[in-house]
C-alpha positions as YAML, in Angstrom:
chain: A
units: angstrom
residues:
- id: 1
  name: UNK
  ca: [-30.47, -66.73, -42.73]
- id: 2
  name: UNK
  ca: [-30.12, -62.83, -42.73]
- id: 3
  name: UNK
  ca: [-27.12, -61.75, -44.36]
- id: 4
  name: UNK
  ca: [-25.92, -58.23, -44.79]
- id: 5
  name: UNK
  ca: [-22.54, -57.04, -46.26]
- id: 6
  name: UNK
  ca: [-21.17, -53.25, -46.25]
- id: 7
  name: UNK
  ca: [-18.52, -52.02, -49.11]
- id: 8
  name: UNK
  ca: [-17.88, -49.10, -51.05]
- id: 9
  name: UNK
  ca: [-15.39, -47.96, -47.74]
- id: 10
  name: UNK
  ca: [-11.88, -46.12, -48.41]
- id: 11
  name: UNK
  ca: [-9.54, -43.68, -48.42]
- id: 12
  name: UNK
  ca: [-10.44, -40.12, -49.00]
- id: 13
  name: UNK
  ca: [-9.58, -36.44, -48.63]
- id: 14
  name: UNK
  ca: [-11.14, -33.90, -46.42]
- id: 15
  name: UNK
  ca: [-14.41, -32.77, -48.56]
- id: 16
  name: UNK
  ca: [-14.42, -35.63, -50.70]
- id: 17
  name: UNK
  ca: [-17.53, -38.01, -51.40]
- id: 18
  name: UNK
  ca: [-17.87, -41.85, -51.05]
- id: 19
  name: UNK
  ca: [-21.32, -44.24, -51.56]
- id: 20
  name: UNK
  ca: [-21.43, -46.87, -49.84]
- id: 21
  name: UNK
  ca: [-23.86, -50.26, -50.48]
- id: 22
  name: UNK
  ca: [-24.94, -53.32, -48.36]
- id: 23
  name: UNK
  ca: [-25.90, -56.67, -49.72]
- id: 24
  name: UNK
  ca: [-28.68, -57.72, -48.45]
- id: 25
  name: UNK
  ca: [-30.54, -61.64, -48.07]
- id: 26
  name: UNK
  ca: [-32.50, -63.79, -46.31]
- id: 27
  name: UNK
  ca: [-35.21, -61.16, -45.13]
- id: 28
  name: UNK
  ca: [-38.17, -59.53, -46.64]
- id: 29
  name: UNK
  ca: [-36.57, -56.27, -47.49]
- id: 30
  name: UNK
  ca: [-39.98, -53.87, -47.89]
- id: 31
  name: UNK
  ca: [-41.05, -55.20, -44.53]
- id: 32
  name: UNK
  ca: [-37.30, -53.99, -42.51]
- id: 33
  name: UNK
  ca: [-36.10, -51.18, -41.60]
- id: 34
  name: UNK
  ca: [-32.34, -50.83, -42.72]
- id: 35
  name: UNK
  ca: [-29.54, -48.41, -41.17]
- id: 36
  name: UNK
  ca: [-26.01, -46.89, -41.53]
- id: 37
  name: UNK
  ca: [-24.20, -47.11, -38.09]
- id: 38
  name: UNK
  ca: [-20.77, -46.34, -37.50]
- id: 39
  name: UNK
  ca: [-17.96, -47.05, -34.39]
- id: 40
  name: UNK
  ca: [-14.84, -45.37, -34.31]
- id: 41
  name: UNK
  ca: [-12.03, -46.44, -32.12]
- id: 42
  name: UNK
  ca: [-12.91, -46.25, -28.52]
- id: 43
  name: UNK
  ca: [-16.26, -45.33, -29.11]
- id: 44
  name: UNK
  ca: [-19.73, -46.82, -29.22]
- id: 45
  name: UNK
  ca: [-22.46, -47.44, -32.24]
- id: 46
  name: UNK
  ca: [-23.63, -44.03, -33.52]
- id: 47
  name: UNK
  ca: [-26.64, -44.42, -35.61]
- id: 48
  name: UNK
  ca: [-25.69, -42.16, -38.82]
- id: 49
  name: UNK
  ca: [-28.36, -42.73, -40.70]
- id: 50
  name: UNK
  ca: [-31.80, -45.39, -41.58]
- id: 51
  name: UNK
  ca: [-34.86, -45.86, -43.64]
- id: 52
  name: UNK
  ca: [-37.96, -47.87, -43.15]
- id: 53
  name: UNK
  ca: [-38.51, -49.79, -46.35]
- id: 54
  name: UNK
  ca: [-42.08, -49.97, -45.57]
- id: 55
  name: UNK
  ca: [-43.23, -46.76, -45.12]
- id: 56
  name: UNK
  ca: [-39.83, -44.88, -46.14]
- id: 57
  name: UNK
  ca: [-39.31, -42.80, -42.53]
- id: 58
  name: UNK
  ca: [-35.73, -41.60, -42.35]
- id: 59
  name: UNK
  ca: [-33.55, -41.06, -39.73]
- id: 60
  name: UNK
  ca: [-30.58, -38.97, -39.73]
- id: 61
  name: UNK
  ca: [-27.68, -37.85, -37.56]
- id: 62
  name: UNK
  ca: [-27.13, -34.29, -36.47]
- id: 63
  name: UNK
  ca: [-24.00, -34.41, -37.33]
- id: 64
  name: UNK
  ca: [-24.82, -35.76, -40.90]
- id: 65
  name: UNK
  ca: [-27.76, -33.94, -41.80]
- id: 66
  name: UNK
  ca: [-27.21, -32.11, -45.09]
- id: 67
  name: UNK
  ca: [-24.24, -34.24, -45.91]
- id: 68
  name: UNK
  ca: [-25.03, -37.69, -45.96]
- id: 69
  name: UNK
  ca: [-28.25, -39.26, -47.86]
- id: 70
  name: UNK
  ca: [-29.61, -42.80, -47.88]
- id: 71
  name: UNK
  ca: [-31.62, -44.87, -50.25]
- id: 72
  name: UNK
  ca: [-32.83, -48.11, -50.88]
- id: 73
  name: UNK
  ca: [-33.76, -50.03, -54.05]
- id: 74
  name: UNK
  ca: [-36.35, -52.28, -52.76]
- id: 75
  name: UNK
  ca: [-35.93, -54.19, -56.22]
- id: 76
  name: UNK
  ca: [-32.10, -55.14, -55.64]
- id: 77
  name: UNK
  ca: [-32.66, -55.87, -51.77]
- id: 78
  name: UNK
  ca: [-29.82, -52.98, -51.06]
- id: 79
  name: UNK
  ca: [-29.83, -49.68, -49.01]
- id: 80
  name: UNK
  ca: [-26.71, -47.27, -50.07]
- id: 81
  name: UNK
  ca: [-25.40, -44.49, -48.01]
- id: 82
  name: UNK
  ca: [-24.27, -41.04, -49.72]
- id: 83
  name: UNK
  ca: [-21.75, -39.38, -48.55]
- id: 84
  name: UNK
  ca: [-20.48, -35.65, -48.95]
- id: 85
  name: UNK
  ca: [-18.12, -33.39, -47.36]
- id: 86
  name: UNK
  ca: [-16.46, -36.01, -45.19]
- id: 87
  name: UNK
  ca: [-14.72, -34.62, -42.83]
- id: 88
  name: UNK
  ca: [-11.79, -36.23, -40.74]
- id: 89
  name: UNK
  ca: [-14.59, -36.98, -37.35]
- id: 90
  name: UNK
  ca: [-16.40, -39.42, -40.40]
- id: 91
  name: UNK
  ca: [-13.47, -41.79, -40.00]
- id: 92
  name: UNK
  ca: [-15.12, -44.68, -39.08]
- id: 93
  name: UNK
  ca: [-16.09, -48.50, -40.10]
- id: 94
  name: UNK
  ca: [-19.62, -48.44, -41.24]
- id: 95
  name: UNK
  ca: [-22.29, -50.98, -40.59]
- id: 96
  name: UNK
  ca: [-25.13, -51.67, -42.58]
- id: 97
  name: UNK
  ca: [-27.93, -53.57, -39.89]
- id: 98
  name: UNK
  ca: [-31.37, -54.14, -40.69]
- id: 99
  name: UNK
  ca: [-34.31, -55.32, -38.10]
- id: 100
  name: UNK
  ca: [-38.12, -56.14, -38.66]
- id: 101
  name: UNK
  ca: [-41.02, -53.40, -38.54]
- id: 102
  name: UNK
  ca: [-39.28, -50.26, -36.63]
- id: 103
  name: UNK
  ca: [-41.06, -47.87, -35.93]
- id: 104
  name: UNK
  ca: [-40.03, -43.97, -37.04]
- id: 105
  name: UNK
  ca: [-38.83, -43.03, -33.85]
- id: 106
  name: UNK
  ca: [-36.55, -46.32, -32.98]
- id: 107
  name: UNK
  ca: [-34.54, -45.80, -35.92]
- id: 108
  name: UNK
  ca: [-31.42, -44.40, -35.04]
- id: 109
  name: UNK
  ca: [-30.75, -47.08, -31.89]
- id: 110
  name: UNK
  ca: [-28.38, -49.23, -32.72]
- id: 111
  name: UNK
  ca: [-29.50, -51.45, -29.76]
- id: 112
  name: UNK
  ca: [-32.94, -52.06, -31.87]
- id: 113
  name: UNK
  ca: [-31.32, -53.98, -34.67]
- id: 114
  name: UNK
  ca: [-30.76, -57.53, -34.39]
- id: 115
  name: UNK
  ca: [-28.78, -57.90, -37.59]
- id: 116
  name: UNK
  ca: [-25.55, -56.82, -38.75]
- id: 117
  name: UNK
  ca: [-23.04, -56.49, -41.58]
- id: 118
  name: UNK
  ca: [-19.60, -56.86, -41.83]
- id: 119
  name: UNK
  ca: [-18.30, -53.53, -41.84]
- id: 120
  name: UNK
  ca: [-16.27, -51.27, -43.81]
- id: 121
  name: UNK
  ca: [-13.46, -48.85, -43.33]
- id: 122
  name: UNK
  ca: [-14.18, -45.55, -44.03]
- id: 123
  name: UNK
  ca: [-11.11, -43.02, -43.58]
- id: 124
  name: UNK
  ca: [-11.21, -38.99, -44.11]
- id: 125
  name: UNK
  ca: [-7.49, -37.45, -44.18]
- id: 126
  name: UNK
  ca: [-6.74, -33.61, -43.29]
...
């Protein structure tokens, strides 16, 4: 059974930095691809950011670029999510999701990921 958990979530200040982590199972992580998604209220999935364990093809958010990084330790089954210079339009919950052999240019769909985390609250005060 796939299982993936999200934490490392909070309460922070304008500017401020959080990593988050995902515990992953039940899958062969070097053959998935594994993404960051996020859904604040009233709106849909946004793909923020994703990695192909395989071949290690990113895919990042405009509106993250430069900000946010993500990394996986292949080793420990985990991808993490770096985050910078949140801003108050981060608030979100956070999803870590992971799906078999995507290709490079499907990462960022949420729609192309079959399995999903619990997620966790991420909040960015003024």
């Amino acid at each position: 059974e796939v299982q993936l958990q999200a934490s490392g979530g909070g309460w922070v200040q304008a500017g401020g930095s959080l990593r988050l982590s995902c515990v992953t199972s039940g899958f062969t992580f070097d053959e998935y691809a594994v993404g960051w998604f996020r859904q604040a209220p009233g709106r849909q999935h946004e793909g923020i950011s994703c990695i192909s364990s395989a071949d290690r093809s990113t895919y990042y958010a405009d509106s993250v670029k430069g900000r946010f990084t993500i990394s996986s330790d292949n080793a420990k089954n985990s991808p993490y999510l770096q985050m910078y210079s949140l801003k108050p339009e981060d608030t979100a919950v956070y999803y870590c999701a992971a799906d078999f052999g995507l290709i490079a240019s499907r990462l960022g769909y949420p729609r192309e990921y079959h399995y999903w985390g619990q997620g966790t609250l991420v909040t960015v005060s003024s």
